[in-house]
MIVEXTOR-366981 format. One record per residue (C-alpha): residue number from 1; residue in one letter; x, z, y. Coordinates in Angstrom, 3 decimals. Each point is the difference from the previous one (the first is absolute). Layout:
N
<atom k="NUM" r="A" u="X" w="Z" v="Y"/>
...
This chain:
132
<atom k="1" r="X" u="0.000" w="0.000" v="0.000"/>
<atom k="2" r="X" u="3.374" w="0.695" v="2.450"/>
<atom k="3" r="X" u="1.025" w="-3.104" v="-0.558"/>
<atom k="4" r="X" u="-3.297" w="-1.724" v="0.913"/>
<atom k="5" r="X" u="0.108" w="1.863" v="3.157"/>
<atom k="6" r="X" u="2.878" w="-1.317" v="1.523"/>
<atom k="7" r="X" u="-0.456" w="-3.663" v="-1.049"/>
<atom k="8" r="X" u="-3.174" w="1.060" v="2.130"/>
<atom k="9" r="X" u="1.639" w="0.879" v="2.895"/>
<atom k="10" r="X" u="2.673" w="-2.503" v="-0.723"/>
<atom k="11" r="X" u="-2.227" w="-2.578" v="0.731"/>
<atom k="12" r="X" u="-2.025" w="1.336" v="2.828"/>
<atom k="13" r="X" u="3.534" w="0.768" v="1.775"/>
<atom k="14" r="X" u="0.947" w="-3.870" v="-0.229"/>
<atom k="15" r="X" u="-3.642" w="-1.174" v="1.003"/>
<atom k="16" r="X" u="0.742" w="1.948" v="2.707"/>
<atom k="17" r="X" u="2.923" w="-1.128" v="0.948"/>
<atom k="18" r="X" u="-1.266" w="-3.481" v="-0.494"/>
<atom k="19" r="X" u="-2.315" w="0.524" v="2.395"/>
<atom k="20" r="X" u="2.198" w="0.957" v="2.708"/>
<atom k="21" r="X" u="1.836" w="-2.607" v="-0.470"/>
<atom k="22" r="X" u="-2.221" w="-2.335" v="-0.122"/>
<atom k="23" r="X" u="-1.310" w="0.665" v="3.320"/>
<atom k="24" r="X" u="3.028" w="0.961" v="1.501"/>
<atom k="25" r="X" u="0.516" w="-3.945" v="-1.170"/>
<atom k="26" r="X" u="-3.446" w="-1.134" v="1.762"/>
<atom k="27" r="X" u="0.775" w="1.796" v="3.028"/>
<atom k="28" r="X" u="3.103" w="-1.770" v="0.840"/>
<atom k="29" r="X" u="-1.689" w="-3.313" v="-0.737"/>
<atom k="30" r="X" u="-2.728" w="0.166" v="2.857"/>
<atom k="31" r="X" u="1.482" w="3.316" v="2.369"/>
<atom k="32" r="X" u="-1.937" w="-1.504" v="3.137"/>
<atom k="33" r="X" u="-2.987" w="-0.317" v="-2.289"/>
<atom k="34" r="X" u="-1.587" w="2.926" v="2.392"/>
<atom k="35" r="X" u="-2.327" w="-0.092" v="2.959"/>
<atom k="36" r="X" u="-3.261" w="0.628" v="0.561"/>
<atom k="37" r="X" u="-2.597" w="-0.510" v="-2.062"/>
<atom k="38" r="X" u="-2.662" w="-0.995" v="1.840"/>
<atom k="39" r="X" u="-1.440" w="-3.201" v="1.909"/>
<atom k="40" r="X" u="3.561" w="0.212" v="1.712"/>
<atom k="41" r="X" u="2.090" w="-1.272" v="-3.168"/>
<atom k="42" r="X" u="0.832" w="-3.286" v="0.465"/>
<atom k="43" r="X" u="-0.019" w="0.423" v="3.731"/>
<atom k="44" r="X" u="3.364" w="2.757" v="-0.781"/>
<atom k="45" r="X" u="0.875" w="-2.276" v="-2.594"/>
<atom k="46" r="X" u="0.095" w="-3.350" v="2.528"/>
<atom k="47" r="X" u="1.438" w="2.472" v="2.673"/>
<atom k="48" r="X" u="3.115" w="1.846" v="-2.273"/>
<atom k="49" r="X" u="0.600" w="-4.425" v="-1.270"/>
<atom k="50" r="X" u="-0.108" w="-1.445" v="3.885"/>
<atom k="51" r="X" u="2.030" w="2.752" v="1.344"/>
<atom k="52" r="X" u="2.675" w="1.185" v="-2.527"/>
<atom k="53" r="X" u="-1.110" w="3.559" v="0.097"/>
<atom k="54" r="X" u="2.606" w="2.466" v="-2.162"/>
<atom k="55" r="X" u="-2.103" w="2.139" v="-2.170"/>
<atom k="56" r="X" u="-0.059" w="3.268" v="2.190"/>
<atom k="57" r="X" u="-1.465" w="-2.601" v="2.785"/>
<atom k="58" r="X" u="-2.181" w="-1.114" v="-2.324"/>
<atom k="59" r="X" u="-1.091" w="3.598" v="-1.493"/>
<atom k="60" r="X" u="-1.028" w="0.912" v="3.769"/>
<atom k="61" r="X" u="-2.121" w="-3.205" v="0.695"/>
<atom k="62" r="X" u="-1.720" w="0.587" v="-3.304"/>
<atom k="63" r="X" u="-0.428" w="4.058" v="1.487"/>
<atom k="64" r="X" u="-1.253" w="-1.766" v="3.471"/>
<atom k="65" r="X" u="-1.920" w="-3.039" v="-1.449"/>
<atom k="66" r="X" u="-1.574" w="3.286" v="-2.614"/>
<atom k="67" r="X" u="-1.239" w="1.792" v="3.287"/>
<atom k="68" r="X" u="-1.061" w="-2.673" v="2.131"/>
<atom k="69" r="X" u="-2.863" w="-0.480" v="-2.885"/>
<atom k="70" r="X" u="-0.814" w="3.129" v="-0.197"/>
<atom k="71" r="X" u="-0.368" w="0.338" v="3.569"/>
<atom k="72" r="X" u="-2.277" w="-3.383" v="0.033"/>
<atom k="73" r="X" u="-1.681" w="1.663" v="-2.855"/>
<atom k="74" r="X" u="-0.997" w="3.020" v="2.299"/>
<atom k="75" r="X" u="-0.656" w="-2.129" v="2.996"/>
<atom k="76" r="X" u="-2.682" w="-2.055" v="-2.376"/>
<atom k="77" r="X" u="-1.848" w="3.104" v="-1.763"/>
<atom k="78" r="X" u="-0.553" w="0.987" v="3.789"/>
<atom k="79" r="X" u="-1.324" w="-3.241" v="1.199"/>
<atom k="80" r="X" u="-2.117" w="-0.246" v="-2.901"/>
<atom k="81" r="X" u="-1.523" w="3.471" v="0.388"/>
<atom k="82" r="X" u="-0.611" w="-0.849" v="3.830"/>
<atom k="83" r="X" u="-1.745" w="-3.084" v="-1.097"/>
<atom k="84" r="X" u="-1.800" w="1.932" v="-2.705"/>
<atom k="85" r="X" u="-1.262" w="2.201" v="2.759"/>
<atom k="86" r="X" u="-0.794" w="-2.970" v="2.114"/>
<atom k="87" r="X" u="-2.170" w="-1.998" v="-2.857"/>
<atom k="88" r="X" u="-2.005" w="3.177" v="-1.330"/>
<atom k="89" r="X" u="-3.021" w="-0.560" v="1.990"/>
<atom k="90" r="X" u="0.321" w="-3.696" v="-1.318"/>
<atom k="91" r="X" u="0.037" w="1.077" v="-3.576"/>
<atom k="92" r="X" u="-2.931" w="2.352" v="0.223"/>
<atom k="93" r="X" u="-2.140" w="-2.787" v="1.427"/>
<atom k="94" r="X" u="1.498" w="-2.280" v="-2.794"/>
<atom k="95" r="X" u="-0.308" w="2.412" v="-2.924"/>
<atom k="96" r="X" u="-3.777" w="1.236" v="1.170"/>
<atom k="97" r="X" u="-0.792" w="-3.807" v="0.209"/>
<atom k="98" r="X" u="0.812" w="-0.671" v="-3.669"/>
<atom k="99" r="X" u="-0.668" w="3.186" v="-1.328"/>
<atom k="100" r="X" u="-4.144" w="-0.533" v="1.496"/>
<atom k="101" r="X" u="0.804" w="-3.843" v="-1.781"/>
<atom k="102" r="X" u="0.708" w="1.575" v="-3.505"/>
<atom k="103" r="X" u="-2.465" w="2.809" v="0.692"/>
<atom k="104" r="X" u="-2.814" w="-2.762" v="0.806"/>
<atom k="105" r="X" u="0.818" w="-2.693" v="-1.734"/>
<atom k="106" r="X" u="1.679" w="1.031" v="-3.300"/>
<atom k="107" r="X" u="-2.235" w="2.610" v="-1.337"/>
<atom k="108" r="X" u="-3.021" w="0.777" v="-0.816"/>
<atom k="109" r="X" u="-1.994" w="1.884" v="2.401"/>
<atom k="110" r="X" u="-0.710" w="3.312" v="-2.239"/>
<atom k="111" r="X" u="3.716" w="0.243" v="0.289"/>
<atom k="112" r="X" u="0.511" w="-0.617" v="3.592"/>
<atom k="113" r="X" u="0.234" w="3.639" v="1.341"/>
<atom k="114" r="X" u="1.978" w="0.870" v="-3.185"/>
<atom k="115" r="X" u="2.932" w="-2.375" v="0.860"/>
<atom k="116" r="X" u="0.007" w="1.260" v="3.950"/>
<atom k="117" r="X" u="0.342" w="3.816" v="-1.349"/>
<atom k="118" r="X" u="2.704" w="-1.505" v="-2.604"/>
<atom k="119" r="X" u="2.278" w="-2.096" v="2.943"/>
<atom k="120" r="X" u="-0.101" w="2.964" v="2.226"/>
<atom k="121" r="X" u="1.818" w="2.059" v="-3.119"/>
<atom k="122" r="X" u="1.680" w="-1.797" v="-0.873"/>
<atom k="123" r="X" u="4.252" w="-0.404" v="1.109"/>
<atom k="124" r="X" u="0.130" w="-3.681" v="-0.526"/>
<atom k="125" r="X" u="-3.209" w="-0.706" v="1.544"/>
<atom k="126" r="X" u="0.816" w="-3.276" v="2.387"/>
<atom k="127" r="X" u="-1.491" w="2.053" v="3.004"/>
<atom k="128" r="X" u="3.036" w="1.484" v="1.904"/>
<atom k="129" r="X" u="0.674" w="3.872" v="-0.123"/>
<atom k="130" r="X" u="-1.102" w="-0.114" v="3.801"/>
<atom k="131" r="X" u="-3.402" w="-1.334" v="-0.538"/>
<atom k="132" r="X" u="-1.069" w="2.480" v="-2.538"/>
C-alpha cells in the first residue's frame, strides 16, 4: 500500500510541474496578450500595434481604457434612470391602455374584475409600480 502511495504522489508532483510549465510556456508566447476585456479590446489592441507601446505602457492603457468603461457605464445607468423617470407617466398611460385591451377584449366578461384584482397583485403586471 506504501508503495502505491508514492507512485500517487509521484505522479501528481509531475502533473504539477507540468502544469507550470506549461503555462509558464504559454505565457511567454503571447505576454502582451492583456488588456481590457471589454468593448475596448481591439481598440488597446489597434492602439499598443500603431504605437509600439512596451508592455508596462500597455498594462496602464488597458488600466485607463478598463476605467473609462466603467465610468461610461455609470454615466449610462444614470441617464437611463433619468429617462426612466422622464417616460413613467408615458408607460402608465401605455400599460393602462393595453391592460383595459386584454381586460376587454381577451376575456370573458365573468372574469373581467377577476383579472383587474389579479394585475394590480401582481409584480410583473405591465402597469408600472407608479400607477398602482
Amino acid at each position: 500500500m506504501d508503495v502505491l502511495r508514492v507512485w500517487i504522489v509521484v505522479l501528481a508532483l509531475v502533473s504539477f510541474a507540468a502544469g507550470g510549465v506549461g503555462g509558464l510556456l504559454v505565457n511567454r508566447r503571447c505576454p502582451d496578450d492583456y488588456g481590457p476585456q471589454g468593448h475596448f479590446r481591439d481598440y488597446h489592441r489597434h492602439f499598443v500595434e500603431q504605437f509600439d507601446l512596451s508592455p508596462e505602457r500597455s498594462r496602464l492603457l488597458a488600466q485607463l481604457l478598463s476605467q473609462y468603461e466603467q465610468d461610461f457605464e455609470d454615466v449610462r445607468q444614470r441617464a437611463l434612470e433619468r429617462s426612466r423617470s422622464e417616460m413613467e407617466p408615458e408607460l402608465v398611460v401605455l400599460a393602462n391602455r393595453y391592460r383595459g385591451i386584454i381586460r376587454n377584449n381577451v376575456l370573458p366578461p365573468e372574469q373581467r374584475e377577476q383579472f383587474t384584482e389579479y394585475a394590480l397583485s401582481e409584480p410583473w403586471s405591465p402597469l408600472p409600480q407608479a400607477a398602482r
